[in-house]
Structures are given as structure tokens and as C-alpha cells.
PDB file with SEQRES, HELIX, SHEET and CRYST1 records, atoms N, CA, C and O in Angstrom:
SEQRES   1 A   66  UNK UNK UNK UNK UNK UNK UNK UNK UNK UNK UNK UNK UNK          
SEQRES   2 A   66  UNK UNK UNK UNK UNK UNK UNK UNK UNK UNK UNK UNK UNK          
SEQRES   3 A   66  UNK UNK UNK UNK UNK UNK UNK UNK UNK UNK UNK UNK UNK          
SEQRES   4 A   66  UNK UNK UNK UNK UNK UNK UNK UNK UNK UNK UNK UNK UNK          
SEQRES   5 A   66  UNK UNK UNK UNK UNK UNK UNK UNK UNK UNK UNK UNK UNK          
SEQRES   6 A   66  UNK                                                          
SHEET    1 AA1 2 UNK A  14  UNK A  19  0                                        
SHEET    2 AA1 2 UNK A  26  UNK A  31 -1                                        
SHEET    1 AA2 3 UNK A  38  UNK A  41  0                                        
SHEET    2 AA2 3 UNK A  60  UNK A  65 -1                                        
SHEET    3 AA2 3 UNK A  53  UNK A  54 -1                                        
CRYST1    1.000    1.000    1.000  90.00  90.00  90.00 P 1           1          
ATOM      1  N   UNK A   1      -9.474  44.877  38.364  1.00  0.00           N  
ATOM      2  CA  UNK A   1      -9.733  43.552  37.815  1.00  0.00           C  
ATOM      3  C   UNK A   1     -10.141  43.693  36.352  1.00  0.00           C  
ATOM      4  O   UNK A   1     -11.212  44.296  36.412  1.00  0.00           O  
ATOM      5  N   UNK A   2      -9.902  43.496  35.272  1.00  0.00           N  
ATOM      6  CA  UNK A   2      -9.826  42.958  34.245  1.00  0.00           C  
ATOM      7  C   UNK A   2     -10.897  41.858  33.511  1.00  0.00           C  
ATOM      8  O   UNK A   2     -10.724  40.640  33.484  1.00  0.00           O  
ATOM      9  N   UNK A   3     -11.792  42.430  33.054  1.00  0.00           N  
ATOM     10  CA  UNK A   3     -12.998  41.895  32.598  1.00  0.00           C  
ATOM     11  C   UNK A   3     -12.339  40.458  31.298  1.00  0.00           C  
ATOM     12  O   UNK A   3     -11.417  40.379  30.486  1.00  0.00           O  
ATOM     13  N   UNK A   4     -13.119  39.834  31.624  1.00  0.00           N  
ATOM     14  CA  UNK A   4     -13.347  38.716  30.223  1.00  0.00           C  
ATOM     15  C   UNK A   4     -13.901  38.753  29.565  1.00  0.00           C  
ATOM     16  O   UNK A   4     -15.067  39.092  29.766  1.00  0.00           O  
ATOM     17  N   UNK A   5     -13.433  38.419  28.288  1.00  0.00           N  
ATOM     18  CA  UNK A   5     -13.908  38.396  27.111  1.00  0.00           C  
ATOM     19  C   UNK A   5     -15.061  37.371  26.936  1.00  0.00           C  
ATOM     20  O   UNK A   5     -14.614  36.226  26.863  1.00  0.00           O  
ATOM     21  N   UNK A   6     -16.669  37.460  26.832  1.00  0.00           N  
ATOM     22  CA  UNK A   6     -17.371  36.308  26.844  1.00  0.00           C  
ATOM     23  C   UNK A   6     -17.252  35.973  25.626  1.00  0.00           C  
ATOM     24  O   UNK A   6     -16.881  36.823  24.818  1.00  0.00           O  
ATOM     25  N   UNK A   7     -17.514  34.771  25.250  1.00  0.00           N  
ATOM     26  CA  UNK A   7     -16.899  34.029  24.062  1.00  0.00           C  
ATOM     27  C   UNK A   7     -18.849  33.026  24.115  1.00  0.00           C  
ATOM     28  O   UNK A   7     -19.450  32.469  25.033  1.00  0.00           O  
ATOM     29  N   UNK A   8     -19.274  33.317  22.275  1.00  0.00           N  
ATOM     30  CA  UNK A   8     -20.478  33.374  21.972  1.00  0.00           C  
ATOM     31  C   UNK A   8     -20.140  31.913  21.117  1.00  0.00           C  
ATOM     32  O   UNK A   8     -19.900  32.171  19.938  1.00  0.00           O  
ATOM     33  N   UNK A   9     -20.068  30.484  21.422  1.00  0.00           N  
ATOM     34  CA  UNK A   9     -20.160  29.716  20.244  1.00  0.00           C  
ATOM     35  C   UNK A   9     -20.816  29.692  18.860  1.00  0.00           C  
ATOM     36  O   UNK A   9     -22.023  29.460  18.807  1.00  0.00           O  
ATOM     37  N   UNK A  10     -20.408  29.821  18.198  1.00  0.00           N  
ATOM     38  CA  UNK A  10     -20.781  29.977  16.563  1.00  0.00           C  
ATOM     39  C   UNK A  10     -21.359  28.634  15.920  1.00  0.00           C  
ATOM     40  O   UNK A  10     -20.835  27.521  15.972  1.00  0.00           O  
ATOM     41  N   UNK A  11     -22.437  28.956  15.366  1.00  0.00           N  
ATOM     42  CA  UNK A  11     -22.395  27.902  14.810  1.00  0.00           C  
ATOM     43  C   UNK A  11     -22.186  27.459  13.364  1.00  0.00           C  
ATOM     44  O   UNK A  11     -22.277  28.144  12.346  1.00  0.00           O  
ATOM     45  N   UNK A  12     -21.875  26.115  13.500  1.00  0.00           N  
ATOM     46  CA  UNK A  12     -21.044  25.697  12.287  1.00  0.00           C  
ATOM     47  C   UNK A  12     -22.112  24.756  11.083  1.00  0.00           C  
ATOM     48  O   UNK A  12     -23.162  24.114  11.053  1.00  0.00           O  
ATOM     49  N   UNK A  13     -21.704  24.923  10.758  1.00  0.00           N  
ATOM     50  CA  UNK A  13     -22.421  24.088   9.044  1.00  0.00           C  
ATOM     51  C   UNK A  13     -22.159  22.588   9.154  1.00  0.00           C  
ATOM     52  O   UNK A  13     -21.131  22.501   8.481  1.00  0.00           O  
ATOM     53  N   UNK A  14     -22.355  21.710   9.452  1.00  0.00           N  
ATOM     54  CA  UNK A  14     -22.313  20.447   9.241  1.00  0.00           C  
ATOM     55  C   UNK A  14     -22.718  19.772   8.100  1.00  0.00           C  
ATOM     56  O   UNK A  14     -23.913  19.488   8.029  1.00  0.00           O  
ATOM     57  N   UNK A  15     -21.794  19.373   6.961  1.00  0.00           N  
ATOM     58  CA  UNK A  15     -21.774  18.504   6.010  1.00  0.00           C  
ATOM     59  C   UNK A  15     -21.802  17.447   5.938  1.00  0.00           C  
ATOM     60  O   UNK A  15     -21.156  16.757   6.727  1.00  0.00           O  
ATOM     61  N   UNK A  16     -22.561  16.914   4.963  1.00  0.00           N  
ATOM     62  CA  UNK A  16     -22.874  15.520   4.452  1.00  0.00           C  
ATOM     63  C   UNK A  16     -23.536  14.981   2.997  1.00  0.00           C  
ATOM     64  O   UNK A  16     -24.349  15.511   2.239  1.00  0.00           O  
ATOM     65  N   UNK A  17     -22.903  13.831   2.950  1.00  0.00           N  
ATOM     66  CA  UNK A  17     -23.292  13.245   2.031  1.00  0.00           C  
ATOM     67  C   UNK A  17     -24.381  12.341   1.614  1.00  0.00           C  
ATOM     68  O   UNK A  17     -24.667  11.368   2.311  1.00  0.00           O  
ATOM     69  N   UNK A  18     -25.077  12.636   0.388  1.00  0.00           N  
ATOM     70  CA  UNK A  18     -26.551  11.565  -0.008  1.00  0.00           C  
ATOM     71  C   UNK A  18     -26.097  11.407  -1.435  1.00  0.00           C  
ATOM     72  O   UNK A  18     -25.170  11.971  -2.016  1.00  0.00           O  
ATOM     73  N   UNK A  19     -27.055  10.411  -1.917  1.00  0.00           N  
ATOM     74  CA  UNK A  19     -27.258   9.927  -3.294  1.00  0.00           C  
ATOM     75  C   UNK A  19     -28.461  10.489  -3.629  1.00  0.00           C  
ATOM     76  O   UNK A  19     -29.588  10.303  -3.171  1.00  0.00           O  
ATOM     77  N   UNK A  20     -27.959  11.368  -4.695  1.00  0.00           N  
ATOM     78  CA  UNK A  20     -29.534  11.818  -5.535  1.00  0.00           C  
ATOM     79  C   UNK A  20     -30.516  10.339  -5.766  1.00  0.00           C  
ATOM     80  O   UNK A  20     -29.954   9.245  -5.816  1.00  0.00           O  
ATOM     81  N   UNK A  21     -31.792  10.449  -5.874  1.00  0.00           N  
ATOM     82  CA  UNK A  21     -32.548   9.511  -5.861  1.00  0.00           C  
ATOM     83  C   UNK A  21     -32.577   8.999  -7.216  1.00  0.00           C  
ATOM     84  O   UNK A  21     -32.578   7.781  -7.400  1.00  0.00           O  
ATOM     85  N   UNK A  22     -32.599   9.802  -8.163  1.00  0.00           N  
ATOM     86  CA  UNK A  22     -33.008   9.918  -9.691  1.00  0.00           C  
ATOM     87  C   UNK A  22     -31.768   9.167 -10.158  1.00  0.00           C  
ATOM     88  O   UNK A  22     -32.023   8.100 -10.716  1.00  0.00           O  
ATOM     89  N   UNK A  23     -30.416   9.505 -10.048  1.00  0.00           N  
ATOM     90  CA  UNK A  23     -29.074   8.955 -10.480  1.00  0.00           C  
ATOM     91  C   UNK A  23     -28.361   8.457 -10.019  1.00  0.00           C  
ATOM     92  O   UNK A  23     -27.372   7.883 -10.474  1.00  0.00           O  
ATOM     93  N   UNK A  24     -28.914   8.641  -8.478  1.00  0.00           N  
ATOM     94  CA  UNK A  24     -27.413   7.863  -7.411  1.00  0.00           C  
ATOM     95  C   UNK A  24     -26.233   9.172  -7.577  1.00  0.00           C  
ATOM     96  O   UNK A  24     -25.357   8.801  -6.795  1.00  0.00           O  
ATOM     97  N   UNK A  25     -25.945   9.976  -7.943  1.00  0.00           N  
ATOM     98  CA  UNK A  25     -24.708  10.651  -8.347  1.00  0.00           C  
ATOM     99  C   UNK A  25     -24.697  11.575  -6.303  1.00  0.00           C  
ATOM    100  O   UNK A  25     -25.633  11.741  -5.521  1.00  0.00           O  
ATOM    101  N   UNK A  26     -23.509  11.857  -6.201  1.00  0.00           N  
ATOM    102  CA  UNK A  26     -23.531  11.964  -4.891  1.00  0.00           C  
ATOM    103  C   UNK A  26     -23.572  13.732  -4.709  1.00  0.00           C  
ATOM    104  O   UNK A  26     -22.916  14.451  -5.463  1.00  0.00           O  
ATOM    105  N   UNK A  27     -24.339  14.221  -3.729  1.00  0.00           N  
ATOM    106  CA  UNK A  27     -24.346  15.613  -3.519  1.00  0.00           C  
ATOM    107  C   UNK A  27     -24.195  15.805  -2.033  1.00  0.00           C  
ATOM    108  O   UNK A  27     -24.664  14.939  -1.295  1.00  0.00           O  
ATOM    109  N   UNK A  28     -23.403  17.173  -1.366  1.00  0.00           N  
ATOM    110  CA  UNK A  28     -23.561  17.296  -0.724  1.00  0.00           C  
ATOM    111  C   UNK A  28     -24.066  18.296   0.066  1.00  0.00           C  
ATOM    112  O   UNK A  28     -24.024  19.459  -0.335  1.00  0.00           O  
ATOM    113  N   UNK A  29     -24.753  17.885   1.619  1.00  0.00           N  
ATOM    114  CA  UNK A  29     -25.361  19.086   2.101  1.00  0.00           C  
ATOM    115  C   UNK A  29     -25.362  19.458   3.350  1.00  0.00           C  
ATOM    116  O   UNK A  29     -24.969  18.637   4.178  1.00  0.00           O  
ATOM    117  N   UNK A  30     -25.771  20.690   3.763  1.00  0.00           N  
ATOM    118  CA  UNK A  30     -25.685  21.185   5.246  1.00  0.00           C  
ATOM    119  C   UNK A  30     -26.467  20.455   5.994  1.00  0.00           C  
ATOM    120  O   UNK A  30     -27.432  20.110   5.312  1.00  0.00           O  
ATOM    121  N   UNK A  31     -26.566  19.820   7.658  1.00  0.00           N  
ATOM    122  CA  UNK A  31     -27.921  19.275   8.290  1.00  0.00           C  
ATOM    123  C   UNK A  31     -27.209  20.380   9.431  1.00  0.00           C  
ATOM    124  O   UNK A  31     -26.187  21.041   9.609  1.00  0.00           O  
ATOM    125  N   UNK A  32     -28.414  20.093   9.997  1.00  0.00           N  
ATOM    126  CA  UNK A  32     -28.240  21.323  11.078  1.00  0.00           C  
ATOM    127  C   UNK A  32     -28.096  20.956  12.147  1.00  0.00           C  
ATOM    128  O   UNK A  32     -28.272  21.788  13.037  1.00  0.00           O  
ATOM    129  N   UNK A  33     -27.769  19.751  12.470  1.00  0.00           N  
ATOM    130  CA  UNK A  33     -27.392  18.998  13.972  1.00  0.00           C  
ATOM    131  C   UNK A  33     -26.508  17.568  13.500  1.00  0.00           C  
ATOM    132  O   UNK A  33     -26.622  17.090  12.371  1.00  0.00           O  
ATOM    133  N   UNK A  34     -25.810  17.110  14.336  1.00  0.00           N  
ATOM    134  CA  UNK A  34     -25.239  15.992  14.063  1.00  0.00           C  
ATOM    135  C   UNK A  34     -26.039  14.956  14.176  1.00  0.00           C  
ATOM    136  O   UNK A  34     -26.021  13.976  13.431  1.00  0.00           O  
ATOM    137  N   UNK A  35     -26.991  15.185  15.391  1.00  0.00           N  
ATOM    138  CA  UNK A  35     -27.892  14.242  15.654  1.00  0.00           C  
ATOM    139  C   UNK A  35     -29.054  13.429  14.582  1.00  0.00           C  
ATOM    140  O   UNK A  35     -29.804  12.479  14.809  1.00  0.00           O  
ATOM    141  N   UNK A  36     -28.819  14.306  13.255  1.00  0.00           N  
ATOM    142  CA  UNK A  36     -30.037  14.247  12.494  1.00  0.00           C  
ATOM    143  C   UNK A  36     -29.858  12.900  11.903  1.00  0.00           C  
ATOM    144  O   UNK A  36     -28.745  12.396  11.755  1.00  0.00           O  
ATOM    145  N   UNK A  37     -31.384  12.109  11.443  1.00  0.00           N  
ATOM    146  CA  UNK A  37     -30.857  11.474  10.460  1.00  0.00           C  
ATOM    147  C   UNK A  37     -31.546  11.909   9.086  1.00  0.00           C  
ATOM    148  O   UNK A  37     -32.744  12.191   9.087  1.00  0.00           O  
ATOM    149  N   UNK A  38     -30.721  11.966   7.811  1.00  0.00           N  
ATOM    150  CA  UNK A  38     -31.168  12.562   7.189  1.00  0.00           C  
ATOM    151  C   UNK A  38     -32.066  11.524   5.994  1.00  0.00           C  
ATOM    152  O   UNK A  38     -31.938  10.310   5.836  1.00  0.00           O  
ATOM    153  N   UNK A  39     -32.869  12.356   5.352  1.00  0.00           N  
ATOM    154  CA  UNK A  39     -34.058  10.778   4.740  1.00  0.00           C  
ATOM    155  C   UNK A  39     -34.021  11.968   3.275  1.00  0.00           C  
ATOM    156  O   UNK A  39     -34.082  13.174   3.038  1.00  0.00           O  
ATOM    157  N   UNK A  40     -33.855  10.420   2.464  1.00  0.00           N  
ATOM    158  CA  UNK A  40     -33.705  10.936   0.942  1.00  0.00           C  
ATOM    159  C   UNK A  40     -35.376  11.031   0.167  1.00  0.00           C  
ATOM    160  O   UNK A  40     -36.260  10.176   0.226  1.00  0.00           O  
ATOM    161  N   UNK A  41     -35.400  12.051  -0.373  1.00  0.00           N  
ATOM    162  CA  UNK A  41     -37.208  11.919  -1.502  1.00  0.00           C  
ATOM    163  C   UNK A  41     -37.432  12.254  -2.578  1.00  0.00           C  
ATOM    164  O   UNK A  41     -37.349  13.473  -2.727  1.00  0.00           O  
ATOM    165  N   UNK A  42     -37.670  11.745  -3.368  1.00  0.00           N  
ATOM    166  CA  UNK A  42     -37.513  12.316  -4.871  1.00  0.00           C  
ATOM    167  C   UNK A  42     -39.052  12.726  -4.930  1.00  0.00           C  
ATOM    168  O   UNK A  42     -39.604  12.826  -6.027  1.00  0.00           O  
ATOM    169  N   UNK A  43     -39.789  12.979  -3.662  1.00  0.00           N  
ATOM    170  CA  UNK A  43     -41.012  14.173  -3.732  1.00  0.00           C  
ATOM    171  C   UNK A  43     -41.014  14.710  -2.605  1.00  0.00           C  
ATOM    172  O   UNK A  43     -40.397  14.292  -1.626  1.00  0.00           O  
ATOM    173  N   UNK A  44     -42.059  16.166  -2.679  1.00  0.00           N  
ATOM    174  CA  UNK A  44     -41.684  16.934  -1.883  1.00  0.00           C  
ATOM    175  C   UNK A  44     -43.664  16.522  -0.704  1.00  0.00           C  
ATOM    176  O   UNK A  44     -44.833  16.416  -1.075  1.00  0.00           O  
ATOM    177  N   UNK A  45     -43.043  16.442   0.544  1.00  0.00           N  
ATOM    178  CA  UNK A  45     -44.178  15.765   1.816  1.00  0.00           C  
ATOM    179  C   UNK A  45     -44.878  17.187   2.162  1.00  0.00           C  
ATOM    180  O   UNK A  45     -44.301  18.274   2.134  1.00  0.00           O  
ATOM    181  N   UNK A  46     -45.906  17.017   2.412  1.00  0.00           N  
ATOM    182  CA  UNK A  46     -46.831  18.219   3.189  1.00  0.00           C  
ATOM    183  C   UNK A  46     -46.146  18.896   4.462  1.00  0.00           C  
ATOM    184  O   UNK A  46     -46.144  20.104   4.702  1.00  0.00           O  
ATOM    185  N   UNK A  47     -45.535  17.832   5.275  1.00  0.00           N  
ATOM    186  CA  UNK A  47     -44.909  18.598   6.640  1.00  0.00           C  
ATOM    187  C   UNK A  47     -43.289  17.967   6.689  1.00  0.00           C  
ATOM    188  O   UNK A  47     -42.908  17.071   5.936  1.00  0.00           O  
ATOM    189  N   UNK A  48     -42.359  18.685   7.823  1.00  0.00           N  
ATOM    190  CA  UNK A  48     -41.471  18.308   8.354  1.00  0.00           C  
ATOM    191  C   UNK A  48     -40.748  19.003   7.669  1.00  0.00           C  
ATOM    192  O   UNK A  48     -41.027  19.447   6.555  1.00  0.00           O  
ATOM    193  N   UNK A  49     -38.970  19.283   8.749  1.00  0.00           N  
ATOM    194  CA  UNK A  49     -38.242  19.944   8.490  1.00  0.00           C  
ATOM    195  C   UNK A  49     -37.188  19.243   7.052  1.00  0.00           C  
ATOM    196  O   UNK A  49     -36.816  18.079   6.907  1.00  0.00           O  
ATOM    197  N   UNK A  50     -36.889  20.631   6.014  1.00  0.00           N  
ATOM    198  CA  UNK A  50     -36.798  19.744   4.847  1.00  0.00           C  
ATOM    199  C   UNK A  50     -35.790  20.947   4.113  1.00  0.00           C  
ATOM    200  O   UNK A  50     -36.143  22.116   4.269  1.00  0.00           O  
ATOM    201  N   UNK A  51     -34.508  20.659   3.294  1.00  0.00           N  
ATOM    202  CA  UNK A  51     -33.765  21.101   2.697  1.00  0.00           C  
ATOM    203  C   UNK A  51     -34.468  20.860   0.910  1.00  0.00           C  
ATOM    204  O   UNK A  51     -34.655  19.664   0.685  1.00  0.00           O  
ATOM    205  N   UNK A  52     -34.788  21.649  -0.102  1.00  0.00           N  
ATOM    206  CA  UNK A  52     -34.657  21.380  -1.451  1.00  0.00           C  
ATOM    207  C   UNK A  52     -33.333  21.407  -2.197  1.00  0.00           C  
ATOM    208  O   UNK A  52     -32.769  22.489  -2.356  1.00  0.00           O  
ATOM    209  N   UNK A  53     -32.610  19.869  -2.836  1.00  0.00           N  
ATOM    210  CA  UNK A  53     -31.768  20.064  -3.030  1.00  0.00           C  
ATOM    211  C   UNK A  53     -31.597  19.820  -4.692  1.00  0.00           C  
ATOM    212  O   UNK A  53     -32.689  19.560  -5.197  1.00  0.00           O  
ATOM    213  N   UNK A  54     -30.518  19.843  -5.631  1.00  0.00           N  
ATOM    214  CA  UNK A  54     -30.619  19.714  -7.000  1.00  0.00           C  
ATOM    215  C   UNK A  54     -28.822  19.022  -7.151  1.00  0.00           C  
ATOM    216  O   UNK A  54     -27.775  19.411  -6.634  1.00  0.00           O  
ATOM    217  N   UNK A  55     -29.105  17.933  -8.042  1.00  0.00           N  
ATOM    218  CA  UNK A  55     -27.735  17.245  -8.016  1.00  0.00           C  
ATOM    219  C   UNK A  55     -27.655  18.011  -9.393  1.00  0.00           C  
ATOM    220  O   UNK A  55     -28.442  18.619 -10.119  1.00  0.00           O  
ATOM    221  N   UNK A  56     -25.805  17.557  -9.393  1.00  0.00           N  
ATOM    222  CA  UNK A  56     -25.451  17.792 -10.534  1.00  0.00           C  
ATOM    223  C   UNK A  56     -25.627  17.525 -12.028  1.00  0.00           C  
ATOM    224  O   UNK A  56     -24.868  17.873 -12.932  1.00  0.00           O  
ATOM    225  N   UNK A  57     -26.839  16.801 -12.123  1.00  0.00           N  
ATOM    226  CA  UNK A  57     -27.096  16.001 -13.421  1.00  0.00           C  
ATOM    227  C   UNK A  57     -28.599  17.123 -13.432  1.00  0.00           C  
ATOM    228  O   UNK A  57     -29.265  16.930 -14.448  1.00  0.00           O  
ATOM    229  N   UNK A  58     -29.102  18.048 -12.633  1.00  0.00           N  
ATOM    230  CA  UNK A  58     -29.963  18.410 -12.653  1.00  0.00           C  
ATOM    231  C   UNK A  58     -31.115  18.083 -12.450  1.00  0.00           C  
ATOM    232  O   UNK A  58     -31.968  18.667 -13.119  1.00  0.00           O  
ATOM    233  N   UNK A  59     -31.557  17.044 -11.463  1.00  0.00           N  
ATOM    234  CA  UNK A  59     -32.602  16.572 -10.416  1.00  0.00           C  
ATOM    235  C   UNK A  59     -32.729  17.516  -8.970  1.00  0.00           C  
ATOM    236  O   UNK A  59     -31.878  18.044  -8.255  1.00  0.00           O  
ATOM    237  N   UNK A  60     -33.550  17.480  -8.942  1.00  0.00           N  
ATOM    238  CA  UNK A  60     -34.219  17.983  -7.796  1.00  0.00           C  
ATOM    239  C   UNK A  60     -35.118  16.856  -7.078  1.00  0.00           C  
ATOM    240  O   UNK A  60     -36.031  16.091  -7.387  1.00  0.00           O  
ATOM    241  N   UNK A  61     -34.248  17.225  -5.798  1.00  0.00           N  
ATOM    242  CA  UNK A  61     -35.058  15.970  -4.455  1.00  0.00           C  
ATOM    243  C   UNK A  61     -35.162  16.977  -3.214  1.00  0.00           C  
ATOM    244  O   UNK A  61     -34.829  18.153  -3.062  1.00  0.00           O  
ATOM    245  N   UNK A  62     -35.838  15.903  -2.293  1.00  0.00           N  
ATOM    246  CA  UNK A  62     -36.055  16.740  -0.319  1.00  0.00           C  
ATOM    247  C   UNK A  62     -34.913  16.096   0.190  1.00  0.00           C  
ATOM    248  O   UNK A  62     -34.320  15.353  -0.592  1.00  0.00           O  
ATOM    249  N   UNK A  63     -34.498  16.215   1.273  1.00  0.00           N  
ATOM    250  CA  UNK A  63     -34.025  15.711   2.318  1.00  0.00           C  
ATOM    251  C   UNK A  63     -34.756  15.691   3.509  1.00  0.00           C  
ATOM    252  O   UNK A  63     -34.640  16.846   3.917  1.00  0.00           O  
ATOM    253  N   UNK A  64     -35.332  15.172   4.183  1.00  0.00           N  
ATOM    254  CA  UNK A  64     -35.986  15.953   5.344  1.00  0.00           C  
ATOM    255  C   UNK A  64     -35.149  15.438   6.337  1.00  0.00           C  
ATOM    256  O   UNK A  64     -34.424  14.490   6.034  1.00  0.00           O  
ATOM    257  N   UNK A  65     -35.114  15.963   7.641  1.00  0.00           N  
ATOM    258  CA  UNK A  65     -34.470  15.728   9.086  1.00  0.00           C  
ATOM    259  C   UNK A  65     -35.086  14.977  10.024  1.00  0.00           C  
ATOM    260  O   UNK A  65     -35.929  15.502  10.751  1.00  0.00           O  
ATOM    261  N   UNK A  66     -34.771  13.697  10.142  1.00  0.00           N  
ATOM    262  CA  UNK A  66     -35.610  13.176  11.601  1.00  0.00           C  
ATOM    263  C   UNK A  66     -34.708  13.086  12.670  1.00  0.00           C  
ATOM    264  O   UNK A  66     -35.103  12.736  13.782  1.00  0.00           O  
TER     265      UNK A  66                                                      
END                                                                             
């Protein structure tokens, strides 16, 4: 008998789109579940799960995940 190959799902990068806060200019970024919703901040919060991101005009904002 002839063994199977177990097969390990990978996981994938899920992209999306926000508006920098500072310009509106659009950037995009990884969330780590589909389920997320993602919340825009042009400051950075004491807690919660949170990406630092920088648009192309050179702003820096959070994203965090709820």
C-alpha cells in the first residue's frame, strides 16, 4: 500500500485596501484573517493587535484588527 502525501495548508497573505488618514491616498496591506475588520489611526493605542503602516506621501498610521 502506498502512503499519502499529507498536504499542510499554507498560509496566505490576505490583501487590502485603506485610506491613509493624513491624505486619503490609498495603501495597501496584509490582515491576517478575512474575518478582520480593519480600523484606520493616525495614532498609535496602548493595546490591540496592530500593523504600522507608511503611505506613499510619507505618513505613518496603525491599523489595528477587530
Amino acid at each position: 500500500m502506498m502512503e499519502r502525501p499529507t498536504v499542510v495548508p499554507m498560509s496566505l497573505d490576505l490583501a487590502m485596501e485603506v485610506s491613509c488618514p493624513h491624505c486619503d491616498r490609498p495603501v495597501e496591506i496584509t490582515v491576517p484573517d478575512r474575518e478582520v475588520d480593519p480600523k484606520v489611526s493616525p495614532s498609535v493605542a496602548a493595546f490591540g493587535e496592530h500593523t504600522v503602516v507608511h503611505c506613499p506621501a510619507g505618513y505613518k498610521f496603525w491599523v489595528y484588527y477587530c
